[in-house]
N, CA and C of each residue as an Amber inpcrd file, in Angstrom:
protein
   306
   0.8210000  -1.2010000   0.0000000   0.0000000   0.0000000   0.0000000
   0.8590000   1.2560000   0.0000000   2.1330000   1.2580000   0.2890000
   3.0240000   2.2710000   0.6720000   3.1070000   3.4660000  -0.8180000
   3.2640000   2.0150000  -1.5830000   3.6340000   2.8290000  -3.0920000
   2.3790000   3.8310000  -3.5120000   1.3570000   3.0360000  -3.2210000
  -0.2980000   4.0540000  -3.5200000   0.0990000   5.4270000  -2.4950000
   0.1500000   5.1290000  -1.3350000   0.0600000   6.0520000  -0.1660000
   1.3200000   7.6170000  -1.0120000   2.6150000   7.1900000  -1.2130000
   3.0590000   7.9020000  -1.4210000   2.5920000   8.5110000  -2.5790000
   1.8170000   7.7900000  -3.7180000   1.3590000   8.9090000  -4.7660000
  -0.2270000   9.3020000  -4.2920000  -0.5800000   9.0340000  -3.3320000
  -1.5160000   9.8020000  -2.5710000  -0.7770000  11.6940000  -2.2820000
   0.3890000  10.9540000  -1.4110000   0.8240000  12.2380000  -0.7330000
   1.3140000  13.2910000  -1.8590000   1.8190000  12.6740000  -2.6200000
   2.6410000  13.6900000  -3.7000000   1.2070000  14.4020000  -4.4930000
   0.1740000  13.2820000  -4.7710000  -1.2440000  14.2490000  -5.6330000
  -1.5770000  15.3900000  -4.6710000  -1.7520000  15.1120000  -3.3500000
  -2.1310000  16.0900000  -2.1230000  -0.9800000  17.5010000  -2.0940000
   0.1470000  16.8810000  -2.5940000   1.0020000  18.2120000  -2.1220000
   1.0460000  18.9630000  -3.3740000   0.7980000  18.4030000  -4.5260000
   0.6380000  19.1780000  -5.6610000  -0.6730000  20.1660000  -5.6110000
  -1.8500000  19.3910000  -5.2200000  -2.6680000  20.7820000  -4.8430000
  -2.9890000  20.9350000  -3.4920000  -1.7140000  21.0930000  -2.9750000
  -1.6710000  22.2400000  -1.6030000  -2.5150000  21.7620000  -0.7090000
  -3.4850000  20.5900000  -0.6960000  -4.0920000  19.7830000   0.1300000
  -3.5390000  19.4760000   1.5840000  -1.5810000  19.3450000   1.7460000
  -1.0160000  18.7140000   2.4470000  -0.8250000  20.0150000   3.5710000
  -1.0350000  21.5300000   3.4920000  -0.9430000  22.2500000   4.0950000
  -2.3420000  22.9130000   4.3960000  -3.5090000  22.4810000   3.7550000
  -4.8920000  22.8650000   4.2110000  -5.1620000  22.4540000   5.6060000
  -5.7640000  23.2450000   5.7620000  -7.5560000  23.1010000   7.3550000
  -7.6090000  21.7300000   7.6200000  -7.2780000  21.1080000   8.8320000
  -7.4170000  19.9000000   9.2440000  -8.9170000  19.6140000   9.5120000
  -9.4780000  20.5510000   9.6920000 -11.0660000  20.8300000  10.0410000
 -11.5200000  20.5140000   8.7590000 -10.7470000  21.1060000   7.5600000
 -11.9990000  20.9790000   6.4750000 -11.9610000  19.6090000   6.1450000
 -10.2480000  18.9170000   6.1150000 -10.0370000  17.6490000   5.4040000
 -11.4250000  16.3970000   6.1440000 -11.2100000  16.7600000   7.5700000
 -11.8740000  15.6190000   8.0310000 -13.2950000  15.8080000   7.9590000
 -13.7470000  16.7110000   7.4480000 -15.5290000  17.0510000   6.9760000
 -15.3300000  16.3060000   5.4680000 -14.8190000  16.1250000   4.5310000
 -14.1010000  15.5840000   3.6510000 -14.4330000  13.8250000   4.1380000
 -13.4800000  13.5210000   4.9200000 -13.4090000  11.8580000   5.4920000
 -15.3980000  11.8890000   5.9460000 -15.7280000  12.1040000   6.3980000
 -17.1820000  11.9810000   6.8740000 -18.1080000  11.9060000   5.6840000
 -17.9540000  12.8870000   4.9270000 -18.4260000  12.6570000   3.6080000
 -18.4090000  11.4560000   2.4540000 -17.1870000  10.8500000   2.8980000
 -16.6000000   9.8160000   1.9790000 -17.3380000   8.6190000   2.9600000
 -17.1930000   8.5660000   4.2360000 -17.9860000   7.5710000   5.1310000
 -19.1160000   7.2550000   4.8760000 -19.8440000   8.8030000   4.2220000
 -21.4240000   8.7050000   4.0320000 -21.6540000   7.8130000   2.9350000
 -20.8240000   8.0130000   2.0380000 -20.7360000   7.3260000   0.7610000
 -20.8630000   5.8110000   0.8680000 -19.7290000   5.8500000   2.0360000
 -19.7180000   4.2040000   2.1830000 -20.8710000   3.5000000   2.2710000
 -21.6590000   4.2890000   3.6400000 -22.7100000   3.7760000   4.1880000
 -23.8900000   3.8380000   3.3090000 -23.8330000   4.3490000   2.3310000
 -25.3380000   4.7820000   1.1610000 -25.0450000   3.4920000  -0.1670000
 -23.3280000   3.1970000  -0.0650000 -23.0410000   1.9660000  -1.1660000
 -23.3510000   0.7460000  -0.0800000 -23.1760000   0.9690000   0.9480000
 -24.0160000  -0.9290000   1.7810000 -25.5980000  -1.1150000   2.0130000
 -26.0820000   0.4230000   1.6200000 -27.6970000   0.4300000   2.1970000
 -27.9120000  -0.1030000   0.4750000 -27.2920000   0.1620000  -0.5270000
 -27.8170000  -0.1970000  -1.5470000 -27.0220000  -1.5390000  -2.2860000
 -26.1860000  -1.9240000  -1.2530000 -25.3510000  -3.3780000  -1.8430000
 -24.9400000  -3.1280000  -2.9150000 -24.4790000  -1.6860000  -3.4980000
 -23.6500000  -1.3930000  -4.5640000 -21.9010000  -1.5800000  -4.0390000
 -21.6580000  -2.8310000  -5.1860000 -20.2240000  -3.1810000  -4.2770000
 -19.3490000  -2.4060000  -5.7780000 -19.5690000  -1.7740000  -6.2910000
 -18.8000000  -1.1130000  -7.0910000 -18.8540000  -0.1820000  -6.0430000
 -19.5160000   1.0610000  -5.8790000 -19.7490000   1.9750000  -5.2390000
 -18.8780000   1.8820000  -4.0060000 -19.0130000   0.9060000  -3.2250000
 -18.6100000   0.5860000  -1.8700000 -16.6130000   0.7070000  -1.8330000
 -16.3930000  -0.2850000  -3.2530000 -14.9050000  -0.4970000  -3.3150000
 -14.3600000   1.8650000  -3.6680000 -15.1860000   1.7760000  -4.7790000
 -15.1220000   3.4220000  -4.6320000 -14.7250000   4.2290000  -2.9730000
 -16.0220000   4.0800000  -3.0420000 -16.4350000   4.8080000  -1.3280000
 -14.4530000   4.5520000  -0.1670000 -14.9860000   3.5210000  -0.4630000
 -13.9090000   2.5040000   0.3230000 -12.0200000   3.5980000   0.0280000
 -12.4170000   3.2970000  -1.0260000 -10.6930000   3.8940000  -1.6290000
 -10.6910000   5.4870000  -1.3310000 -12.1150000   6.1220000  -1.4670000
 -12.0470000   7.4770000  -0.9080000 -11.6240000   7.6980000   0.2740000
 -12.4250000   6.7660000   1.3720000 -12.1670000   7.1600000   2.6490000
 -10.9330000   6.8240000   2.8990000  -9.9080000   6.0680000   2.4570000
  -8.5110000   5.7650000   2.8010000  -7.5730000   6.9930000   1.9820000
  -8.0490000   7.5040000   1.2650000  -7.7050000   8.8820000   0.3970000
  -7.3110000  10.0890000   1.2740000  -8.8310000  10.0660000   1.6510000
  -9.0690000  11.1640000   2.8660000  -8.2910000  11.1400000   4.2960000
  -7.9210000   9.7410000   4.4150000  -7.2970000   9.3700000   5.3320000
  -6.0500000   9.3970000   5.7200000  -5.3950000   9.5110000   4.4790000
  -4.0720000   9.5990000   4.2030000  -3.4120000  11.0730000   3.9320000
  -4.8340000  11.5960000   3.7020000  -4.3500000  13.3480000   3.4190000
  -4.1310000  13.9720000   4.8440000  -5.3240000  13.6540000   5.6030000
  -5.3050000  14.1280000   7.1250000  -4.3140000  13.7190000   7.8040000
  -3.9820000  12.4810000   7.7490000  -2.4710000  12.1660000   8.3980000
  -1.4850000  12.9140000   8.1760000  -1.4820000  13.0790000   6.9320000
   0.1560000  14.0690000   6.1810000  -0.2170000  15.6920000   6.5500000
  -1.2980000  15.9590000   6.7670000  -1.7810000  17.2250000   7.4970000
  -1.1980000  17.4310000   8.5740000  -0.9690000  16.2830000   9.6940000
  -0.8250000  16.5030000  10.9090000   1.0150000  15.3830000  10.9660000
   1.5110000  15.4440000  10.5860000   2.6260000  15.2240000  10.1050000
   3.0140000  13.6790000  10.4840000   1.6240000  13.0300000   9.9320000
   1.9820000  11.4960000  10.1050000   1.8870000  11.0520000   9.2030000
   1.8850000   9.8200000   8.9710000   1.8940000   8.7970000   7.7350000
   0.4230000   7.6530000   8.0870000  -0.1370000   7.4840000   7.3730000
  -1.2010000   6.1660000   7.4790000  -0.6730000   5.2270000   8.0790000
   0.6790000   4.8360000   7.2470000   1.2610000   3.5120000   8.0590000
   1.2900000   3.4900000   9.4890000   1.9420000   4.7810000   9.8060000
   2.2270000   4.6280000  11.2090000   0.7980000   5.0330000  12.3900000
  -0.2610000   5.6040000  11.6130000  -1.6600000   5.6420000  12.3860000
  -2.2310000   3.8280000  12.4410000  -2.1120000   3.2880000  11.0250000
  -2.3450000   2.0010000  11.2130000  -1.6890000   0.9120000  12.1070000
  -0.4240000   1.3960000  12.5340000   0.3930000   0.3090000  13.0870000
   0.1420000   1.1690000  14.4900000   0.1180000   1.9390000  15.0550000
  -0.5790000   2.6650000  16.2400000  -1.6410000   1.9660000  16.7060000
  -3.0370000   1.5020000  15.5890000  -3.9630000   1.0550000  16.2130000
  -3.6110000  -0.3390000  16.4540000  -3.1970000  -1.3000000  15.2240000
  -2.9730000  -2.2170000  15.2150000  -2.2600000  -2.8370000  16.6950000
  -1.1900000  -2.2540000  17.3750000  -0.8200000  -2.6720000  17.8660000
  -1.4760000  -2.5550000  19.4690000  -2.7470000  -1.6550000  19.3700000
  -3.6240000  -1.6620000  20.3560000  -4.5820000  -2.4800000  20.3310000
  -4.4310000  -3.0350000  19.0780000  -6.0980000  -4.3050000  19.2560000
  -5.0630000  -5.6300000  18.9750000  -4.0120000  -6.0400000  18.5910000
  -3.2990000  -7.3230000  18.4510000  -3.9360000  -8.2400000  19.5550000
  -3.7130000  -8.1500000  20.6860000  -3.9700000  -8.9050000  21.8440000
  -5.1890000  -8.4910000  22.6020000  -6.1890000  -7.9300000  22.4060000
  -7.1500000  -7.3390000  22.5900000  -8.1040000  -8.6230000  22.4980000
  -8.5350000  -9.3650000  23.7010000  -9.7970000 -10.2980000  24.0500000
 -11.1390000  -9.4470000  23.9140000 -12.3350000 -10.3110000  23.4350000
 -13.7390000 -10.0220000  23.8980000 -14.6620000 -11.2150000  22.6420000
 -15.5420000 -10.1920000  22.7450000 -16.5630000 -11.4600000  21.7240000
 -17.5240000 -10.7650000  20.9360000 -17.8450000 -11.7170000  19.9130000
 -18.3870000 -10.9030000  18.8270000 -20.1290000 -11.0110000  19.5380000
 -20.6650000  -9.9490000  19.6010000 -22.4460000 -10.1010000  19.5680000
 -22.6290000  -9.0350000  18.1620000 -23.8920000  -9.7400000  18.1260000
 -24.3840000  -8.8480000  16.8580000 -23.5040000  -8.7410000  16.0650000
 -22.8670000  -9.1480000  15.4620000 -21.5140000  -8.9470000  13.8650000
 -20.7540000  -8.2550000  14.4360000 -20.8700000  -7.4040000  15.5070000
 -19.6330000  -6.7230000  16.1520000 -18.7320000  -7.3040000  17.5150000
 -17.6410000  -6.5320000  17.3850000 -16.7290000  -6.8000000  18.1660000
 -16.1770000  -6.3450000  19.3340000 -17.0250000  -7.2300000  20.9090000
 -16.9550000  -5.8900000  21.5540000 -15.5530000  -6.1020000  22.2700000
 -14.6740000  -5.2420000  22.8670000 -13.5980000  -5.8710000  23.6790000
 -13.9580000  -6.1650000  25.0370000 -13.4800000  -6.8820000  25.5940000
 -13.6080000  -7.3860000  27.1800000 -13.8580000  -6.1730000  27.9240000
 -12.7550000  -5.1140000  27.7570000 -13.2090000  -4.6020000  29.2220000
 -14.4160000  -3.5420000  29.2050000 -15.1110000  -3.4110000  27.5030000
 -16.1890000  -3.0430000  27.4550000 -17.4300000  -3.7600000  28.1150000
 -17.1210000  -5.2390000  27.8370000 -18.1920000  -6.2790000  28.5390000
 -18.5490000  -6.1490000  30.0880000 -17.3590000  -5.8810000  30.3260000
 -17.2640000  -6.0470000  32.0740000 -18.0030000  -4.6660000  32.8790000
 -17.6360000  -3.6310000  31.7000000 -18.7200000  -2.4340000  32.5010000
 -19.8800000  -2.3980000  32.6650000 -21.1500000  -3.3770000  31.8970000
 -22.2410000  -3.5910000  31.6380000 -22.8080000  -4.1330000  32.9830000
């Protein structure tokens, strides 16, 4: 993904994207979310893979906004849910020590 990511960053810095409004970019990411969620209400999986590649777009701009990289936001979370116990209800995934507050 690195190779995409970096011609992410270079399209972003060509139009000045990489020094814009962190406020505006992430009204931007929400928008692209909406997308997502309007391509699963309609099981448009073209749409969705779209949607999908936007919001990682958007995602990657806001990072380089705030002087990170995707990789390293991804390996940030990643390494907070690796060992992370709980159980799936409802298609979701709750973690343990969410369970235990209930």
């Amino acid at each position: 993904m690195s190779h995409l990511t970096n011609k992410v960053e270079q399209w972003s810095e060509e139009k000045g994207l990489d020094q814009a409004d962190s406020s505006k970019q992430f009204l931007k990411v929400t928008e692209e979310v909406g997308e997502v969620a309007a391509a699963l209400a309609r099981s448009d999986k073209d749409a969705l893979k779209d949607g999908i590649g936007d919001v990682l777009v958007t995602l990657i701009i806001l990072a380089q906004q705030n002087d990170m990289t995707i990789d390293e936001c991804l390996e940030t979370a990643y390494n907070e849910i690796k060992d992370r116990k709980g159980k799936l209800i409802n298609g979701t995934f709750v973690k343990e020590s969410d369970l235990q507050e209930g």
